[in-house]
KEDRENVEX-565250 format. One record per atom (N, C-alpha, C, O): x negated, y negated, z negated. Coordinates in steps of 0.1 Angstrom, whole numbers, padded with zeros to 4 digits, always signed. Each point is the difference from the previous one (the first is absolute). Layout:
residues N
XYZ/...
END
This chain:
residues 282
-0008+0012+0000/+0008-0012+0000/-0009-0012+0000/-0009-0001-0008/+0011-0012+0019/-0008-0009+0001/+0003-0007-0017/+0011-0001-0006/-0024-0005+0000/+0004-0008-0010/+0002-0014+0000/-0009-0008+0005/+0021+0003-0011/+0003-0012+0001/-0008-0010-0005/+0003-0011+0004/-0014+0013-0012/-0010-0009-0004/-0002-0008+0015/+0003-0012+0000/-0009+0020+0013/-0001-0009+0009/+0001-0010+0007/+0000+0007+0011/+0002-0018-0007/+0003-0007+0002/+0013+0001+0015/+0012-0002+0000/-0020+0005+0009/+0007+0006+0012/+0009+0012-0001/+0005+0007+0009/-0004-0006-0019/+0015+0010-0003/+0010-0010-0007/+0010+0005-0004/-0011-0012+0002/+0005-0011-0007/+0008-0005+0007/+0012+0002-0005/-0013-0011+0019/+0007-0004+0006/-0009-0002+0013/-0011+0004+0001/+0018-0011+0010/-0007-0002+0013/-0008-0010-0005/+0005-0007-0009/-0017+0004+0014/-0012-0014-0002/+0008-0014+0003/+0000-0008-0009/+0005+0007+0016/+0008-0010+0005/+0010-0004-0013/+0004-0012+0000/+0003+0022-0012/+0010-0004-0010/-0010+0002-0012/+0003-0007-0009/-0012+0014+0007/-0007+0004-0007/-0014-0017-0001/+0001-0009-0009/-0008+0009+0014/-0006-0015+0002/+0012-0009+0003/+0003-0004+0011/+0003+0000-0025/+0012-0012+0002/-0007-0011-0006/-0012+0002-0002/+0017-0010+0000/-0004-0011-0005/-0005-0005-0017/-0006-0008-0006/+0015+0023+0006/-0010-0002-0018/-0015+0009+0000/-0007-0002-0009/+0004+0011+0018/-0008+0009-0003/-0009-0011+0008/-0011-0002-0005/+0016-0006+0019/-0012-0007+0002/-0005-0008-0007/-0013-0001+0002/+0018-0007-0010/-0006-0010-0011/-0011+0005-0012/-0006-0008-0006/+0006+0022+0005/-0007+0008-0011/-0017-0004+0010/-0010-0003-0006/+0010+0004+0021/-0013-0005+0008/-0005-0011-0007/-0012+0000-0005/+0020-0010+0003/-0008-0016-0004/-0002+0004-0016/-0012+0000-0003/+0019+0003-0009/+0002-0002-0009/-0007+0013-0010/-0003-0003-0012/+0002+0017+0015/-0006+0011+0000/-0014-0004-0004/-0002-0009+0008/-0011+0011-0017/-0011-0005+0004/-0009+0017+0005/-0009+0002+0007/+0020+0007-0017/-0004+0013+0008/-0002+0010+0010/-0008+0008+0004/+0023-0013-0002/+0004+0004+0017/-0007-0005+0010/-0003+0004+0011/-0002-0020-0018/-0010-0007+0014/-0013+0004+0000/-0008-0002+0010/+0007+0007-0021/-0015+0007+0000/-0004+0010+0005/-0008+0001+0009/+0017+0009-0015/+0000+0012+0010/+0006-0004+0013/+0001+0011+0005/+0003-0018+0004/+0003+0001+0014/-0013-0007+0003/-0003+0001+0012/-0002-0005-0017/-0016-0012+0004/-0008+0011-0001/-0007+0002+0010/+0004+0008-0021/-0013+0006-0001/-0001+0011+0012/-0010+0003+0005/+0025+0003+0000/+0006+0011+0008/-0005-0007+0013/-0005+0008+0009/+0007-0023-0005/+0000-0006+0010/-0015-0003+0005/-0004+0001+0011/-0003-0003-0021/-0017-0003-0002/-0006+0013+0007/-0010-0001+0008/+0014+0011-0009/-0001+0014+0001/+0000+0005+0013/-0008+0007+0005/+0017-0012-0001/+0005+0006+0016/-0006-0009+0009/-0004+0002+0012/+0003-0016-0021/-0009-0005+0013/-0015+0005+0002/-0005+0003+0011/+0002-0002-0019/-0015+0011-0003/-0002+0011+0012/-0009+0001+0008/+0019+0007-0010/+0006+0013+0010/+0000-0004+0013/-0005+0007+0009/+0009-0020-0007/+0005-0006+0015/-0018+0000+0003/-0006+0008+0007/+0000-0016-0013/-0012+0001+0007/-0006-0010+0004/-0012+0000+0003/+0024-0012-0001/+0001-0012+0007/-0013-0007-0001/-0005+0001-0011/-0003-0011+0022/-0011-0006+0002/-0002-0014-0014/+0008-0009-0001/-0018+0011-0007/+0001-0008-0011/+0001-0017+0012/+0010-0008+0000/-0018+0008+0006/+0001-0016+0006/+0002-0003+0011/-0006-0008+0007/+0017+0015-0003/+0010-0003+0013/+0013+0000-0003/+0004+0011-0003/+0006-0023+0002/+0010+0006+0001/+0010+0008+0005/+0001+0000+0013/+0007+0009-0021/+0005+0008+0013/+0016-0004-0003/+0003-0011-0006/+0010+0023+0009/+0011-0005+0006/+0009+0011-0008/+0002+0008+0009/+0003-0005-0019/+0004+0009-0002/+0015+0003-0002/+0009-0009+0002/-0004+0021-0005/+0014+0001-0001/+0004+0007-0016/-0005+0010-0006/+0016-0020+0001/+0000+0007-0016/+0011+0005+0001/+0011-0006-0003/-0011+0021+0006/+0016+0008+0000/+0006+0003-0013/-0007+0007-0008/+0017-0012+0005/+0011-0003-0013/-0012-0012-0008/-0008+0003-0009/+0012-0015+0015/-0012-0009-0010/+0008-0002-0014/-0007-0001-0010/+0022-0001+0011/+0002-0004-0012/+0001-0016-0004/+0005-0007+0008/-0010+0004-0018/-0002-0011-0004/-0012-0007+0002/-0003-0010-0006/-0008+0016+0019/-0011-0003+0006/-0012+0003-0011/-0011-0005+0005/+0009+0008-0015/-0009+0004-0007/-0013+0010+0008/-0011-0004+0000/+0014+0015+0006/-0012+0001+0001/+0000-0010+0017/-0009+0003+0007/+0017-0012-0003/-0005-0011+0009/-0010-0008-0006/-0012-0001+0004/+0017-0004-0015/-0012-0008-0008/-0014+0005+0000/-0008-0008+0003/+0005+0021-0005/-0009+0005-0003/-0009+0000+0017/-0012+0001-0001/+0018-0002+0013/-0006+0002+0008/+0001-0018+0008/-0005-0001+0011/+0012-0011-0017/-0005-0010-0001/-0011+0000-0004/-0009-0004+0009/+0005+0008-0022/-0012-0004-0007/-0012+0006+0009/-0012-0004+0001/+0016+0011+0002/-0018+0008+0009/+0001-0005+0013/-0007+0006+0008/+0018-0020+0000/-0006-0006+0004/+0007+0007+0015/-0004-0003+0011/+0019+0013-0014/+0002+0000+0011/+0016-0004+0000/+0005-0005-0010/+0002+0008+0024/+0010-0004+0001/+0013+0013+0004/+0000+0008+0008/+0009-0009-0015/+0009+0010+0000/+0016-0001+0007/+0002-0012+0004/+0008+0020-0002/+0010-0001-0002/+0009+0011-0004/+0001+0010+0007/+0004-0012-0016/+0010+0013-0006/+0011+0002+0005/+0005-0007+0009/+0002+0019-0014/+0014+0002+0005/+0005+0009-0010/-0004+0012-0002/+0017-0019-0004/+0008+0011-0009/+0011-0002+0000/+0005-0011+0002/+0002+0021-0005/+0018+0000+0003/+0009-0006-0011/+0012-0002+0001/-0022-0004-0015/+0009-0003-0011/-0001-0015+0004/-0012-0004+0001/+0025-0010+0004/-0003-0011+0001/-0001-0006-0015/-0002-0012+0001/+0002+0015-0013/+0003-0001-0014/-0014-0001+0001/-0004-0011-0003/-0008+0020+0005/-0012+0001-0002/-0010-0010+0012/-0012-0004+0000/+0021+0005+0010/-0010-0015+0011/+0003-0013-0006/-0007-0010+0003/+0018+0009-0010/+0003-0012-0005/-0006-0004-0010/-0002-0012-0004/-0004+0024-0003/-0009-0007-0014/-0015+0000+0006/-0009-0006-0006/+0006+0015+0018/-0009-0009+0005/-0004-0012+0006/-0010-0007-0001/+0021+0005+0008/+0001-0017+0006/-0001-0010-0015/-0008-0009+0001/+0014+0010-0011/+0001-0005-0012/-0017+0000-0005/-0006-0009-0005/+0002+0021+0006/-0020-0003-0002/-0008-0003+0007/-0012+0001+0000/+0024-0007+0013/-0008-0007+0011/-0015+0009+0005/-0011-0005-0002/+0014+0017+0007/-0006+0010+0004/-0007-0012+0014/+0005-0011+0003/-0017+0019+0003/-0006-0008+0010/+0000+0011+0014/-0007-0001+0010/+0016+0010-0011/+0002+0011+0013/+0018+0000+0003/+0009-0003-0007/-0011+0007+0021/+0012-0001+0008/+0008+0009-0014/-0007+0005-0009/+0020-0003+0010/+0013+0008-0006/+0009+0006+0008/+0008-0009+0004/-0005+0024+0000/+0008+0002+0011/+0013+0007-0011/-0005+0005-0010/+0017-0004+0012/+0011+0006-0004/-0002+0013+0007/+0001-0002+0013/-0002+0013-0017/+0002+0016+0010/+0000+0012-0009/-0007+0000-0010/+0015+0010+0015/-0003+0016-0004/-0014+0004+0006/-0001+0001+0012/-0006+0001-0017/-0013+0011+0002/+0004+0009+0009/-0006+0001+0010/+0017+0008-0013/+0005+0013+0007/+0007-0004+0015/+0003+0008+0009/-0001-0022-0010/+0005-0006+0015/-0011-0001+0007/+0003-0003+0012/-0016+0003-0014/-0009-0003+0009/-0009-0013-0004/+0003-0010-0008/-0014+0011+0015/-0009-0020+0002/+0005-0004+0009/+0001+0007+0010/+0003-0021-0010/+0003-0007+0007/-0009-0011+0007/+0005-0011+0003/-0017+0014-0002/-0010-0005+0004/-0009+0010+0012/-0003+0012+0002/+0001-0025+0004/-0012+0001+0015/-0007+0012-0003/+0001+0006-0011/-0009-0001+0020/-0007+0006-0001/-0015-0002-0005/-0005-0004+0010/-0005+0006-0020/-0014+0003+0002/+0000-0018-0011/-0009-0008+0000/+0023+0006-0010/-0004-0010+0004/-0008-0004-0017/-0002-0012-0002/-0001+0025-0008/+0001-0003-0007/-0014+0007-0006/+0000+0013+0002/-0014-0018-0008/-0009+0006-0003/-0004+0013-0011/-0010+0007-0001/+0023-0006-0007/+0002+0008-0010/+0013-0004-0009/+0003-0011-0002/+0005+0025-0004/+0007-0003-0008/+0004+0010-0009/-0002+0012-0001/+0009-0025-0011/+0000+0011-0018/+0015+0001+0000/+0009-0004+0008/-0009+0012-0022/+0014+0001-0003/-0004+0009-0018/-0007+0009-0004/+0016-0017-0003/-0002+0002-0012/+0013+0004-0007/+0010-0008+0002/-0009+0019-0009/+0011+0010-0001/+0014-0001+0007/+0010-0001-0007/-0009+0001+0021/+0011-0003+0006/+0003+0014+0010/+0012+0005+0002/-0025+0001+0003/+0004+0014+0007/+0009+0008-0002/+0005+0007+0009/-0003-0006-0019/+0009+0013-0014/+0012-0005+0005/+0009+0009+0002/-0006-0018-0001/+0017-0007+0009/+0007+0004+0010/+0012+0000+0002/-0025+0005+0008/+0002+0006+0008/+0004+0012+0002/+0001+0003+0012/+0002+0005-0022/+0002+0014-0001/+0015+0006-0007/+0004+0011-0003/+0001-0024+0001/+0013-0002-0001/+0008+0001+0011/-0003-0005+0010/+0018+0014-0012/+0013-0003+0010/+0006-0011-0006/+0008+0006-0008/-0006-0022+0007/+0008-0005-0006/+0012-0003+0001/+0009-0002-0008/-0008+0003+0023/+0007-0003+0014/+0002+0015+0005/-0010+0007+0001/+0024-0003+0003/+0009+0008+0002/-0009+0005+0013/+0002+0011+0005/-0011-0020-0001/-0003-0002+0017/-0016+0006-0002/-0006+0003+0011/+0000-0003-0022/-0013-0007-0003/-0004+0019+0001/+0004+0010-0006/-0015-0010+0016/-0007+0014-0001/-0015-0004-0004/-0008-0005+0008/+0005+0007-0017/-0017-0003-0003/-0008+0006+0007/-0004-0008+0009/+0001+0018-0007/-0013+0007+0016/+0002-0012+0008/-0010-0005+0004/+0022-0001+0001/+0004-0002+0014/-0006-0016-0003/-0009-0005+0007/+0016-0004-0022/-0004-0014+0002/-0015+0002-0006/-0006-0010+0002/-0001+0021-0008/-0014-0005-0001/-0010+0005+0012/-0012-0003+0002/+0017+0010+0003/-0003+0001+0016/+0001-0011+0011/-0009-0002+0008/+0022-0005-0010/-0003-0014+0008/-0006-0010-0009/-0001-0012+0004/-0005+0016-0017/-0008-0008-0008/-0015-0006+0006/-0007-0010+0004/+0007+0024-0005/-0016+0006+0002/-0003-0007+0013/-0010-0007+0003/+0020+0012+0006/-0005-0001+0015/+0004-0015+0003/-0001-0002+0012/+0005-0007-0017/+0002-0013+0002/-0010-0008-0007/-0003-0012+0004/-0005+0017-0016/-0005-0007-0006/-0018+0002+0011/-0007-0009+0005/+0005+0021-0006/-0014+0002+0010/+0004-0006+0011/-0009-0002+0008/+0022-0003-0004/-0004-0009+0013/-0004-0009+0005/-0006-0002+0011/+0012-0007-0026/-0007-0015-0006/-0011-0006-0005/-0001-0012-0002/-0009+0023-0001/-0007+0003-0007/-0016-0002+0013/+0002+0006+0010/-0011-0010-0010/-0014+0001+0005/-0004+0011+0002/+0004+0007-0010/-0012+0002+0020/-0010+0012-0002/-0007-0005-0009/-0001-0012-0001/-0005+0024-0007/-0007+0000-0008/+0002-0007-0011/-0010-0003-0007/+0027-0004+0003/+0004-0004-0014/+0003+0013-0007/+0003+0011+0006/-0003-0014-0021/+0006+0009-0013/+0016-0004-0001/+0004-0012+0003/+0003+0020-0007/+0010-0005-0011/+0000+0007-0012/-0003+0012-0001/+0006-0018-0008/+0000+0006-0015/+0009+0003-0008/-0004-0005-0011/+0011+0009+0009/+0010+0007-0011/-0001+0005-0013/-0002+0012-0002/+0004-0024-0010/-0005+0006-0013/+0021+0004-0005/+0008-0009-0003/-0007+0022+0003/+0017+0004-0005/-0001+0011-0008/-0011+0006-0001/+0022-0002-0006/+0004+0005-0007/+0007+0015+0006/+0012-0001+0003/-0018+0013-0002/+0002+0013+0008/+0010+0008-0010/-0004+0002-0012/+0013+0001+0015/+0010+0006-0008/-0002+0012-0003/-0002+0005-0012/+0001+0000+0023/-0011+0016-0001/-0011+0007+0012/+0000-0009+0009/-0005+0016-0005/-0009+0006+0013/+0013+0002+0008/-0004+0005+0011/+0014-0006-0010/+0009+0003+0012/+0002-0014+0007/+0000-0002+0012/+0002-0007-0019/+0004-0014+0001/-0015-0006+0007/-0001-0007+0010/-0013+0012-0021/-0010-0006+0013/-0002+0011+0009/-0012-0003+0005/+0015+0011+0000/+0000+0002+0011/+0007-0002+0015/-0003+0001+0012/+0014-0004-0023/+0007-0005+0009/-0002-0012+0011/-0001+0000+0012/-0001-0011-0021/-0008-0013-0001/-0011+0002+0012/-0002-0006+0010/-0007+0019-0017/-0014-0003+0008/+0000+0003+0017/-0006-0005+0009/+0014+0016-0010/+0006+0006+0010/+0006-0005+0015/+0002+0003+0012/+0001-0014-0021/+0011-0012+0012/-0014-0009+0000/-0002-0004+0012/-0005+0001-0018/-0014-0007+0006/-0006+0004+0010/-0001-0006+0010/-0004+0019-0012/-0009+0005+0009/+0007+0000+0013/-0005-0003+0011/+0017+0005-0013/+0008+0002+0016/+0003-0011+0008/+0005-0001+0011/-0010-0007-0020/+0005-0018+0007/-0014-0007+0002/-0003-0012+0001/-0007+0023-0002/-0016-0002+0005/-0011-0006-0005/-0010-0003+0006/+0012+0001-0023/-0007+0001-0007/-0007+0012-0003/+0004+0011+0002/-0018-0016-0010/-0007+0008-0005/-0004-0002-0020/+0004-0010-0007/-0011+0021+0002/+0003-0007-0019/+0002+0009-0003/+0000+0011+0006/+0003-0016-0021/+0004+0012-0014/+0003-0010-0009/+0002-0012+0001/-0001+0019-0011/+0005-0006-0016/-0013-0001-0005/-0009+0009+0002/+0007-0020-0011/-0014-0004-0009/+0007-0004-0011/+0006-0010-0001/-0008+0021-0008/+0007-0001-0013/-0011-0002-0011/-0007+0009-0005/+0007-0021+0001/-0007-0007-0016/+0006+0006-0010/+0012+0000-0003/-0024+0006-0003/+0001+0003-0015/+0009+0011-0002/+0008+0000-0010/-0007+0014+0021/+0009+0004+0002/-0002+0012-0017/+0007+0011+0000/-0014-0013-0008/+0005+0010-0016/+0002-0005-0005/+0001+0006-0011/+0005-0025+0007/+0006-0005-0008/+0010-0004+0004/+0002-0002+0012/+0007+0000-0022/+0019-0001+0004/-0003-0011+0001/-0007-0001+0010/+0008-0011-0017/+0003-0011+0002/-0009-0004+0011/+0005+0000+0011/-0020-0002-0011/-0004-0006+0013/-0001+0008+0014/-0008-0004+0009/+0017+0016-0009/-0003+0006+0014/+0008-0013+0009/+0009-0007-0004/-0012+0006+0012/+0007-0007+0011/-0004+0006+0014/-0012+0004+0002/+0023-0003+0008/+0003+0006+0012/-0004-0010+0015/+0008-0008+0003/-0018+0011+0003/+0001-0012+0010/+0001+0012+0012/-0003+0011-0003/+0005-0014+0012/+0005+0004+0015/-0008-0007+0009/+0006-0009+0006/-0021+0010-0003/-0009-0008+0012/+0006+0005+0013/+0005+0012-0001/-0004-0018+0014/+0010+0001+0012/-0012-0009+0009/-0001-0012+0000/-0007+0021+0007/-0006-0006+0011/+0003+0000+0013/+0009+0008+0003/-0011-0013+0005/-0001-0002+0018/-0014-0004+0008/-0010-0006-0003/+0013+0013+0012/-0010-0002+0006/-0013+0014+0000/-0012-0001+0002/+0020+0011-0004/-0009+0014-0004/-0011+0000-0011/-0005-0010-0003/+0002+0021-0003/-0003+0006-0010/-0011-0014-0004/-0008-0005+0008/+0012+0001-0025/-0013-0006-0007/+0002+0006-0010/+0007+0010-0003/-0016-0016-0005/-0009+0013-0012/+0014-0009-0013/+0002-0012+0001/+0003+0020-0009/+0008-0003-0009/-0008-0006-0014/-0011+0004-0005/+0021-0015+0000/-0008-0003-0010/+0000+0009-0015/+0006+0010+0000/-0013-0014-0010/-0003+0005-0012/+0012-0003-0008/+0007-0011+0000/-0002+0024-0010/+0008-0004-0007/-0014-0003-0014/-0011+0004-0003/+0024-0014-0003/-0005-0006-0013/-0002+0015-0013/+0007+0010+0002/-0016-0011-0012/+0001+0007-0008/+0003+0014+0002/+0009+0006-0007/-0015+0000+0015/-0001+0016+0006/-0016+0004-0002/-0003+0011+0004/-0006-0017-0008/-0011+0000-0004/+0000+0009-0017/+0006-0005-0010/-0012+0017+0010/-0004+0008-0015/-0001-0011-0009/-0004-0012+0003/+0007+0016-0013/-0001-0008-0009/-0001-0016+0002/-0008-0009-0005/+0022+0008+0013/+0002-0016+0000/+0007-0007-0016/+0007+0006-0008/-0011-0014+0008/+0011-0007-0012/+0012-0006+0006/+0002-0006+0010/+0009+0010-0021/+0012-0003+0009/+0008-0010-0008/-0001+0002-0013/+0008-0009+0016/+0006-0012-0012/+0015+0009+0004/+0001+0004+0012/+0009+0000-0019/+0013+0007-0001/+0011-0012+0002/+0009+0002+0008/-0009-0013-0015/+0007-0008-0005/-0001-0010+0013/+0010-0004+0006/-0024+0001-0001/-0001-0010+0016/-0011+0006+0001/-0007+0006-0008/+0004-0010+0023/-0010+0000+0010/-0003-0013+0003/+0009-0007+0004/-0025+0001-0006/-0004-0011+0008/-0008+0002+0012/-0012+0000+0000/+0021+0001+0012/-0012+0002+0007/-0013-0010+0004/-0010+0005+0006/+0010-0015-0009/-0009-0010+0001/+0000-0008-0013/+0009-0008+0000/-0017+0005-0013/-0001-0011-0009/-0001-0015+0011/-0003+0000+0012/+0006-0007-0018/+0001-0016-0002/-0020-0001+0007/-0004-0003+0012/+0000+0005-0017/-0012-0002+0003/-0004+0006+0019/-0002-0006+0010/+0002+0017-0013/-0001+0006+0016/+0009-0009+0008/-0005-0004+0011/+0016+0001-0013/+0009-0006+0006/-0004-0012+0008/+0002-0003+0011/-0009-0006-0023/-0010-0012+0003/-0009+0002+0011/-0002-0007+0010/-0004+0018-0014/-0013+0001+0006/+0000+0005+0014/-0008-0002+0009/+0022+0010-0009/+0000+0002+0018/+0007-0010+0005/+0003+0000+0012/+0003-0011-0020/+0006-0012+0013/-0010-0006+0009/+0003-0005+0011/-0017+0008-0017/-0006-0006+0008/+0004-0018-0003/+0005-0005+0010/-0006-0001-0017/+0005-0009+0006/+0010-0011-0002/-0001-0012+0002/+0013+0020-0005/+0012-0004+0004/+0008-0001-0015/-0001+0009-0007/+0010-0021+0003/-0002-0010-0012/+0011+0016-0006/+0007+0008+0006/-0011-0008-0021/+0012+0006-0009/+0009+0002+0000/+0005-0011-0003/+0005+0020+0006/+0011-0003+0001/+0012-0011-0014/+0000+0004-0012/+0007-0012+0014/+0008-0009-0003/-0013-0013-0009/+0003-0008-0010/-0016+0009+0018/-0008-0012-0006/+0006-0017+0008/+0009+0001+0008/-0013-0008-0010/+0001-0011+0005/+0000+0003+0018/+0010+0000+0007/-0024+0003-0005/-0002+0002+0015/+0004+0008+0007/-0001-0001+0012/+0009+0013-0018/+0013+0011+0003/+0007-0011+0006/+0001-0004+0011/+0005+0002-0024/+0009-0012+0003/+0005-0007+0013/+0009+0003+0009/-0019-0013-0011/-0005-0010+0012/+0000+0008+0017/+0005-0004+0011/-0011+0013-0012/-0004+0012+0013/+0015+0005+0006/+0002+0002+0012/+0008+0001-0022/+0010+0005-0001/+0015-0011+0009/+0009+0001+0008/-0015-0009-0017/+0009-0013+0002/-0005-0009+0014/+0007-0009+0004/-0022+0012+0003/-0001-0003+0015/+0005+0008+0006/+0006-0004+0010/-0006+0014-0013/+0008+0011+0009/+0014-0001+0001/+0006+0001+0011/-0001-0002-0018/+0015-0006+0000/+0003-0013+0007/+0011-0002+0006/-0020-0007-0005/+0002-0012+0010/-0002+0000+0009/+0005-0009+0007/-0016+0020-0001/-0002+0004+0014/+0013+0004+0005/+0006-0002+0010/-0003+0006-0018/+0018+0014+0006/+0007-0007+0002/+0007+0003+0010/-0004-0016-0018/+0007-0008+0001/+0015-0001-0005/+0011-0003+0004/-0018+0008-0017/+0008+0002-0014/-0003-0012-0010/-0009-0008-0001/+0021+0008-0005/+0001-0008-0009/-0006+0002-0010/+0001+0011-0006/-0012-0024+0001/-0012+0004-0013/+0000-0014-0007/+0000-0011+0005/+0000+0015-0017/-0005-0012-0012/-0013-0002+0002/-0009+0007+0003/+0010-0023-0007/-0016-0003+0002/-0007+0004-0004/+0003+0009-0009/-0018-0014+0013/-0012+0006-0015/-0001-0014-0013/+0001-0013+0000/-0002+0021-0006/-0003-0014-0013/-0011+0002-0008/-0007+0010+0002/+0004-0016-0008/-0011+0001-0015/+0002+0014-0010/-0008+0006-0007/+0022-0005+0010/+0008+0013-0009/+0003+0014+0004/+0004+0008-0009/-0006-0005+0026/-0003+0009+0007/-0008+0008-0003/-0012-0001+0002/+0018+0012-0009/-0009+0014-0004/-0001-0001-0010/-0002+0011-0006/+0003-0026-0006/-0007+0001-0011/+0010+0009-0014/+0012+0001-0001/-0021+0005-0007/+0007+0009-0008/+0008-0009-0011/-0008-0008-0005/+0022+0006-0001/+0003-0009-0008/+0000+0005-0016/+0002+0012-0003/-0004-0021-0004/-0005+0004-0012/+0012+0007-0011/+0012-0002-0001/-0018+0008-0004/+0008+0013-0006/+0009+0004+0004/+0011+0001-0006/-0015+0006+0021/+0006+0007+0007/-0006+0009+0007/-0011-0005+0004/+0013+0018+0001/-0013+0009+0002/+0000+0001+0016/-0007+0009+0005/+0015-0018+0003/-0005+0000+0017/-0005-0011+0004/-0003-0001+0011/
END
């Protein structure tokens, strides 16, 4: 018997991401952590060129959080998810990537080749639902698969960090990839501890490359049960190369040219821009 704990037995994504569950995104400091640290992660996986920008696609972005995350390294995105409750609280954090309204299982609606890589952070597992009287999962993650490698560059990744119900369910999943002409496997982190196992799905094009490393599959790794950092604060620094702290002054500032290029609406800079106010901890 499927268990109701899960979320996608719960209700369709579309009634299920309503308007109160989207607000838990801005207001959550947990939920934003864990969708940031999961998101840090997959871009890792993608592989993406540290100092080129590239073009990506965020399938079920959500509230654009892991968008943010691929702001910060400097590239440019556009998402697509079926909850308008959850694009709306990303317009509201004034996200800096396109927002498309769509079912996943209806297909991409995008050009071909046009997109250098793309994530998706626990949204696959939706896919494996009948929600709809109409709805055959093989069939819509089949026009998944094969609409999304169309959009997609030779030689891009896509990434998939989800939640697998059981080995029937990823096979299912994997099954409808391969046939829509990808190549991959599952790179599962930390896969002997409960709490930090996490499930990613790498999805290549462009014929066989060498698959990445899962996290903490090394003898005698140390394993944190409770979280996983895959990167400290410090490393983090040190591979920007560069490129200002995230939410410092010059974040800031960098953040808010970019918004005037677009030709969005932005508050000036002042004397008070970035600055932390006193006894207050942002």
């Amino acid at each position: 018997m499927a268990s109701i704990r899960r979320p996608e037995h719960k209700a369709p994504p579309e009634i299920f991401y309503g308007s109160e569950e989207a607000q838990k995104y801005t207001t959550n400091s947990r939920m934003i952590e864990i969708q940031t640290t999961m998101s840090e992660r997959a871009m890792e996986l993608l592989g993406l060129p540290d100092d080129v920008p590239c073009f990506v696609l965020d399938l079920g972005c959500g509230s654009g959080l892991s968008g943010e995350c691929l702001t910060d390294n400097g590239h440019y995105w556009v998402g697509i998810d079926i909850s308008r409750a959850m694009l709306d609280v990303a317009q509201e954090r004034e996200v800096e990537g396109g927002l498309v309204l769509g079912d996943l299982g209806d297909g991409m609606p995008f050009k071909a080749g046009a997109f250098d890589g793309a994530m998706s952070i626990s949204a696959l597992q939706w896919l494996c639902n009948a929600d709809k009287s109409y709805h055959n999962p093989v069939k819509r993650l089949f026009k998944f698969f094969t609409t999304l490698y169309a959009c997609l560059s030779r030689g891009a990744r896509a990434v998939f960090q989800f939640y697998p119900e059981n080995p029937k369910q990823i096979e299912m999943i994997t099954s409808q990839a391969m046939k829509s002409g990808f190549t991959g496997g599952l790179v599962i982190d930390y896969p002997n501890s409960t709490k930090a196992k996490k499930v990613f799905l790498v999805l290549m094009t462009g014929g066989q490359q060498q698959m990445p490393k899962a996290l903490g599959t090394d003898v005698g790794a140390h394993q944190n049960n409770s979280r996983i950092a895959y990167e400290d604060k410090r490393e983090r620094v040190k591979k920007s190369r560069g490129k200002p702290l995230k939410k410092s002054r010059d974040w800031i500032l960098e953040k808010k040219e970019r918004r005037r290029k677009q030709g969005k609406e932005t508050r000036e800079d002042t004397k008070y821009t970035g600055r932390k106010r006193s006894g207050r901890p942002w």
